[in-house]
C-alpha positions in Angstrom: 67.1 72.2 149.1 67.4 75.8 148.4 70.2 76.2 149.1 71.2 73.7 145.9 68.8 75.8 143.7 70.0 78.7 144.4 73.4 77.6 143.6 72.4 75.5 140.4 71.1 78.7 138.8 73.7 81.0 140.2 75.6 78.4 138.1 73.9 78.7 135.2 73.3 82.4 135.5 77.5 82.1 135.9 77.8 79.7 132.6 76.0 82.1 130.5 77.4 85.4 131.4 80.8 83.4 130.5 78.9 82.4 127.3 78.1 85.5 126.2 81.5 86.8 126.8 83.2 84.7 124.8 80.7 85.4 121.9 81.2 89.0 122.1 84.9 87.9 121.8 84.5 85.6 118.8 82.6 88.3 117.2 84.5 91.3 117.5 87.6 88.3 116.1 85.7 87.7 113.3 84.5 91.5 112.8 88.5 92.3 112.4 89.2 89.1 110.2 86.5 90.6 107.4 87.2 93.6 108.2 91.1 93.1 107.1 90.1 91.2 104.6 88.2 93.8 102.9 90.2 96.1 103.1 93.2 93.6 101.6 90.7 92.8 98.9 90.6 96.4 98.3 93.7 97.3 98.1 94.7 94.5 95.6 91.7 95.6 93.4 93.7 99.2 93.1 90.7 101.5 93.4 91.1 104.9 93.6 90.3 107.0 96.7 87.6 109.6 96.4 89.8 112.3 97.1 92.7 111.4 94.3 89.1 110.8 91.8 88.0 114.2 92.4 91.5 115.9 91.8 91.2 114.0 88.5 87.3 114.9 88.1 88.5 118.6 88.5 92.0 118.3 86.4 89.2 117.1 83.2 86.7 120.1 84.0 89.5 122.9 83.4 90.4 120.6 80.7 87.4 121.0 78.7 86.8 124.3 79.3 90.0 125.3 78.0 89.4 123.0 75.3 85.7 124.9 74.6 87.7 128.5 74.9 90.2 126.7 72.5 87.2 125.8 70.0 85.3 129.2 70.2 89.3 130.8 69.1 89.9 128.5 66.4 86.4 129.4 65.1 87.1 133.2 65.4 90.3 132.6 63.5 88.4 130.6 60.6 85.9 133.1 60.6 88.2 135.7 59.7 90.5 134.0 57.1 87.6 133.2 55.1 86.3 137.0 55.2 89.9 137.8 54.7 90.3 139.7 57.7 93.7 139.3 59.6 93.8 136.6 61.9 96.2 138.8 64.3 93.2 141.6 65.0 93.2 142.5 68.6 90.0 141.3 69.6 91.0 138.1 68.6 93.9 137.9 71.0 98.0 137.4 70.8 97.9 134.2 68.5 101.0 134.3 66.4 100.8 131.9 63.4 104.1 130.9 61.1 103.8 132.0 57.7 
């Protein structure tokens, strides 16, 4: 009679071991099946990647502060045609204008 005990719960000691096994299986399947999908989802949604967004980020920064140094010049040059001052003085730089 031990003998069949021993064996029914090397059985089931067997039976599980195979059990979990194939659950580790069935979840690593479905960890790759979301995963891909995800990443298909993604892709069809055409988000940008961080690294192309902070190119772009950075491309707008020197943007605007060119277009603040631009500002600050234009105001210079108003400044001096209204005091009648010429707007080609050397401090206010090598602007040509059309006349």
């Amino acid at each position: 009679m031990t003998q069949t005990s021993n064996r029914f719960f090397d059985e089931i000691g067997r039976l599980m071991n195979d059990a979990a096994g194939a659950a580790q299986g069935v979840k690593r399947e479905v960890d790759t099946v979301v995963r891909n999908q995800a990443e298909r989802i993604l892709r069809d949604l055409d988000i940008v990647k961080r690294e192309e967004f902070e190119a772009v980020k950075d491309m707008a920064r020197l943007a605007r502060e060119e277009n603040e140094a631009l500002k600050a010049r234009i105001g210079l040059l108003e400044a001096r045609l209204a005091s009648g001052a010429s707007p080609s003085s050397p401090d206010v730089g090598s602007l040509k204008t059309d006349g």
